[in-house]
N, C-alpha and C positions, 0 to 999 in steps of 0.2 A: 837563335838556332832553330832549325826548323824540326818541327814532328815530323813531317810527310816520313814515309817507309816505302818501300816497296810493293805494301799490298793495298792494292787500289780502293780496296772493301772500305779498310778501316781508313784509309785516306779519306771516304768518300764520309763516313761512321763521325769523324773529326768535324767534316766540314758543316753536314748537319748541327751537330752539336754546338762548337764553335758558333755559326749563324744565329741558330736562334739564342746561345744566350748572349752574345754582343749583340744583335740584330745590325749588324754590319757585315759586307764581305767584299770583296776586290776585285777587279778585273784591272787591263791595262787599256790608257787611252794616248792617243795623240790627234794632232791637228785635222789630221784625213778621219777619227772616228774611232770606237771600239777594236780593239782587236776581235779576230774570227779566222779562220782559219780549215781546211778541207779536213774533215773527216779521215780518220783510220779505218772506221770499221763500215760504213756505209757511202757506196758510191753516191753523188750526187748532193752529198749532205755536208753539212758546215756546223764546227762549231764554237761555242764562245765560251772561253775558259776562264774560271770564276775561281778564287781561294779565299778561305776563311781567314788569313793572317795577311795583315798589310806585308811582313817581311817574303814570306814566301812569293808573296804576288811582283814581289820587288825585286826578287831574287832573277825571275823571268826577264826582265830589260835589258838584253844582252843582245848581241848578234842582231839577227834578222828586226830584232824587237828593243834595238837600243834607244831606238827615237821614242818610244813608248816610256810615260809614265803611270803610275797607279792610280785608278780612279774609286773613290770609295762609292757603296751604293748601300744605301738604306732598305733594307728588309723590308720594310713597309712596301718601299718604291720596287723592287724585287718583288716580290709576292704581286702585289696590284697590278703592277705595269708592265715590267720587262719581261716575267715566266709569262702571259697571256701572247706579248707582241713576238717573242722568240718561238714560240710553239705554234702561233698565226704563220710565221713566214719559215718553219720546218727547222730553226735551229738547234741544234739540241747543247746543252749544256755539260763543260767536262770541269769537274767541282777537283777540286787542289789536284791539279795536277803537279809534277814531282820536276827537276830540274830537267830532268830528260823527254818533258813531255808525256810522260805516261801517266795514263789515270781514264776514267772512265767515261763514257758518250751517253747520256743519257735523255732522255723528252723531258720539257719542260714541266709537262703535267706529274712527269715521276717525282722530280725535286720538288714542285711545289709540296704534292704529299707526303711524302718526307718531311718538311718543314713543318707542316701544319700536326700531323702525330708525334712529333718529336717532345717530348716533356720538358 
């Protein structure tokens, strides 16, 4: 059963947490690539929605996103790789978003630091 709540804060409080101590977290993939998706809060911008718990990320496979399944990503490979190449090309990151899509748009450099002050 999933945590997510309705307040995006500690949604977001969770996923931090969650990440660094599994050093794991989820996004959804299929044949065509990562999922990504346009922006709520900024025109022009894209972004690529990430959750701390395999089941929530699974929970997203529906609808628009049925062909999609979960792809895990390694922390390591996240911090090194992916927060450098999604902030090089303007993506920003929305960390557990919630069944309805809600949750928060952030720059890769913000999650990065997040991650790395988190105990």
């Amino acid at each position: 059963m999933t945590r997510l709540t309705d307040n995006v804060q500690d949604n977001y409080a969770l996923f931090i947490e969650e990440v660094k101590f599994n050093g794991e977290l989820w996004s959804l993939e299929s044949d065509e690539g990562w999922v990504v998706v346009d922006s709520q809060e900024f025109a022009d911008a894209e972004v690529m929605p990430f959750w701390s718990d395999k089941e929530d990320a699974l929970a997203h496979c529906i609808d628009e996103w049925a062909d999609y399944q979960v792809g895990l990503v390694n922390i390591e490979d996240f911090v090194q790789d992916w927060l450098p190449e999604l902030d090089k090309d303007g993506v920003l990151i929305g960390p557990n978003w919630t069944v309805n899509l809600e949750g928060l748009e952030l720059e890769a450099v913000q999650v990065a630091e997040a991650i790395a002050e988190a105990k």
